[in-house]
N, C-alpha and C positions, 0 to 999 in steps of 0.2 A: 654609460649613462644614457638613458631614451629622452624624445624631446618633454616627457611629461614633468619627468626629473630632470630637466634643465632650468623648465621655466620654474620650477621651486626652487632651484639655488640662485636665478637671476634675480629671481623676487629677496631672496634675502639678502641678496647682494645689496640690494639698494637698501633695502630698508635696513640693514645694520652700516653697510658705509666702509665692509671690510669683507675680503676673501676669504680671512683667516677666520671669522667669526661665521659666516655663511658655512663657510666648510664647515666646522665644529658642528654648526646646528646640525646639518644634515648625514655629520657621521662620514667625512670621506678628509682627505688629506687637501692641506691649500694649493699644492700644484696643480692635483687633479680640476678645482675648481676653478683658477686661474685660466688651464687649457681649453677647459667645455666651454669659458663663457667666449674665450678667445677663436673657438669656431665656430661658435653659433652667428659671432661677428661678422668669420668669413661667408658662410654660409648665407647671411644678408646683404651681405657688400658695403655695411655698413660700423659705424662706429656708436656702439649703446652704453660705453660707459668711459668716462674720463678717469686715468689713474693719474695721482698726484702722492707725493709726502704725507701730506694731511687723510689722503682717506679715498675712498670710493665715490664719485657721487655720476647719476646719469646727465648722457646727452641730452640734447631737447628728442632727437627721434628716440631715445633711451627711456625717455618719460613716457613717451606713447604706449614704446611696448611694451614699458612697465605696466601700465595702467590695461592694455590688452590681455598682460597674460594675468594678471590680476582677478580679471572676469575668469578666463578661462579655469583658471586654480577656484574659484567659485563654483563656477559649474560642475567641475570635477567632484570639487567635496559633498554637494546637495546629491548627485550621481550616486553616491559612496553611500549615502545615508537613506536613498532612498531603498539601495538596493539592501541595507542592512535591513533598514524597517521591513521591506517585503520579505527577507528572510525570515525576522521574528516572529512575525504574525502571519495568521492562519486566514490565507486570503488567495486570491484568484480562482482558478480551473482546474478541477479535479478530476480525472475521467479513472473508473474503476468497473472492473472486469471480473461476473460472477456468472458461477450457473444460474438456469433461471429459478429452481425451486427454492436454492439458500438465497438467493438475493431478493426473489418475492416475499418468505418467511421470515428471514431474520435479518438480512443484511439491509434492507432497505430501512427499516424501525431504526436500527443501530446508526445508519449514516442520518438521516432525519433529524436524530437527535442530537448527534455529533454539529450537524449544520446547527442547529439553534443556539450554540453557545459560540459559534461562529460567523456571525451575517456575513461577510468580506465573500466567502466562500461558494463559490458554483459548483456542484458537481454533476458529471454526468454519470449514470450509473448504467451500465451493457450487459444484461442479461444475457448470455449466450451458452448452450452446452459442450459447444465446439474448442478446442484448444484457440486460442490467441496467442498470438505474436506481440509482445509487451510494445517489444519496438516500433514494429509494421504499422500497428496499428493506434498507436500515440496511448497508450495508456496507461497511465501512473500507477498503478496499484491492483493486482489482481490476487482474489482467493480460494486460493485452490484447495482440495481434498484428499491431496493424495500425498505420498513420500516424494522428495524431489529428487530430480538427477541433478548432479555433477553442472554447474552451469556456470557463466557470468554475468547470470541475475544475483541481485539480491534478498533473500527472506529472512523473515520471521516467524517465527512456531505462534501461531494464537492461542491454541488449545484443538479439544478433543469432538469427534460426531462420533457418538456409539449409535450400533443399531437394534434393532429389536423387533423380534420373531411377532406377529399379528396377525387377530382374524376376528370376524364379528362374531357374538356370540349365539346367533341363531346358525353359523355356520359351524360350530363345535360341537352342537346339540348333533347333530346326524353326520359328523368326523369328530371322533373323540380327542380331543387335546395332543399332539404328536410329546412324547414325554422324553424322547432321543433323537438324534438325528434319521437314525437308520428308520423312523416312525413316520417321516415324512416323504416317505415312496410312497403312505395309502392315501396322501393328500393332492389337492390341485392346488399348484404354484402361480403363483403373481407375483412376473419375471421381471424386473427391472433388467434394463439391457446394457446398461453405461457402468453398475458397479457390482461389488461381492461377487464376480465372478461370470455372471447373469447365469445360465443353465447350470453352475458349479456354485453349490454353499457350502463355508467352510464354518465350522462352529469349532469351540475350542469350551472344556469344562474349565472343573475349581481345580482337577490335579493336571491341569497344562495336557490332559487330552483331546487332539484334534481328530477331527471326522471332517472327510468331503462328501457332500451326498449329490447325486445327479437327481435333477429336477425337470417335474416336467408341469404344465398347467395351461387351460383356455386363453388365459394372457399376457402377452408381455407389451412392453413400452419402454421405450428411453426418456419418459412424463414421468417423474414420483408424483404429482399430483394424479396421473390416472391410476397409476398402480392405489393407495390411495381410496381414489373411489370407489376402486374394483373389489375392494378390501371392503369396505365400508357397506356393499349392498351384500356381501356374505359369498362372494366367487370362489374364496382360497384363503390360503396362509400368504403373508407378504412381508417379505424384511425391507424395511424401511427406515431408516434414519428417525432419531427420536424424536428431531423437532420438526420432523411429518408428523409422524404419529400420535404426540404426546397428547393433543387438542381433543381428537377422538377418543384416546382411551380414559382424556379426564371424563368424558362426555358419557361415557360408558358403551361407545359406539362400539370401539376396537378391545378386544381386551390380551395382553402379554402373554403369550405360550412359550414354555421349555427353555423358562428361565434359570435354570443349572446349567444353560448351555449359551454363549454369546458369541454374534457375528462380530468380527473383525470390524474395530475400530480405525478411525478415518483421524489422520493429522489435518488440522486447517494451519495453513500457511498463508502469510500475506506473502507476497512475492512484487518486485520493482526493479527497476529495469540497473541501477548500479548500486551495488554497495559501498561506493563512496562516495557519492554525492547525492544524498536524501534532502531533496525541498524538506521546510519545514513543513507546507501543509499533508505531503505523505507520511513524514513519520510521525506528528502530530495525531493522526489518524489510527495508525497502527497502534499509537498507544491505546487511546483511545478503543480497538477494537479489544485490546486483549484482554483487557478489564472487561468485556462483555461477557469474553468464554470461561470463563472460571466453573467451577462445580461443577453444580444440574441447570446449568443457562437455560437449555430450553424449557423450563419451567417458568421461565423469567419473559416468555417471549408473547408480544402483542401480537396475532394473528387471525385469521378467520377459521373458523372450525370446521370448515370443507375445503378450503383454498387447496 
């Protein structure tokens, strides 16, 4: 028994006026309680309870420390309750880890609004295209795009980023629409450098046939916002993630090529640093995100129409 569980069975001790009854409460045998209270004794040098016939009752320095651990067993319990409350509710410091194009275009909308049914809640949101260190770098919650390896993180599957083949259409009028993969060796590429491969596109049909084609084109970047632009003034063909693109091609900027053919679809994962011990304001959140990705989300999505 530890001193926290001592002073709960001294405290019952008095206030019931029995060992036998104190023990009972607390679920242990009256020996046991007898011995604890009989070293706590030695352990003060003192004498904090008079046993007699008739019952239990304390010394005068037995009052004091009754009345002592009294507070303390107070304080403990308000301790207990506050840490429960902060448990329940969706409050303190959030810090959450995105690339920067999903967390400009969707992820920032999606926390925004999550915070408003939340006030309690700060979050910091870190833009970065670089791998993060959850741990290194104190960060509750990050969303990744990719299949996960083998780890002792913990995730959650959100949903799905499809991508899709794009060009303006004053650039289709003088390169006719690529209708195959093998079609887009007579086009200029706009090279994303971080996904689908970068210089290698992999397309896959409706009968599970895949094609790799080598690409080549004036531009690349590890920016989906400049790929993007680049796309947008009529440079090239660009596979981009749909909630880049979907803005433009509502807008009739961008318009979808060799759509019997589709890029390799992208897992979003929440990812956090243990699988056993989720705050409630990160898993709180996660739920909160997955109900985002459902369907054609990026149809659903608030953003700027060149961002």
């Amino acid at each position: 028994m530890d001193r926290v569980q001592g002073i709960s069975l001294f405290i019952r001790v008095v206030e019931t006026g029995s060992f036998s009854k104190a023990a009972e409460d607390l679920g242990i045998t009256q020996p046991t309680a007898t011995k604890f209270v009989a070293s706590m004794e030695k352990r003060l040098g003192t004498l904090l309870l008079h046993r007699s016939t008739r019952g239990v009752t304390p010394t005068e320095i037995g009052k004091i420390y009754y009345e002592k651990c009294k507070g303390i067993a107070r304080e403990i319990e308000e301790a207990d309750d506050l840490a429960s409350l902060m448990q329940s509710k969706v409050r303190g410091k959030l810090t959450i880890s995105s690339s920067v194009a999903f967390g400009r275009r969707v992820l920032m909308h999606s926390i925004l609004e999550f915070m408003s049914h939340h006030p309690e809640l700060e979050v910091n949101l870190d833009m970065d295209d670089r791998y993060i260190n959850l741990i290194e770098q104190g960060v509750d919650l990050a969303i990744r795009m990719r299949r996960l390896p083998d780890s002792s993180l913990g995730s959650r599957f959100l949903g799905l980023n499809p991508w899709v083949l794009v060009a303006n259409p004053k650039y289709l009028k003088d390169h006719p629409a690529p209708k195959k993969p093998e079609d887009i060796r007579n086009h200029h590429a706009l090279i994303y450098t971080t996904a689908q491969g970068d210089h290698r596109w992999s397309f896959t049909n409706g009968n599970n046939q895949n094609e790799i084609i080598e690409v080549k084109g004036p531009f690349t970047s590890n920016n989906l916002s400049s790929i993007l632009a680049a796309a947008r003034i009529g440079m090239g063909l660009a596979a981009l993630p749909w909630y880049v693109a979907h803005q433009s091609v509502k807008d009739q900027i961008l318009e979808p090529v060799m759509l019997d053919w589709t890029l390799p679809t992208q897992e979003i994962h929440a990812v956090f640093s243990s699988p056993k011990h989720v705050p409630t304001k990160v898993s709180q959140c996660i739920d909160w995100l997955q109900g985002q990705f459902k369907g054609e989300w990026w149809k659903d999505m608030t953003t700027g129409k060149s961002e």
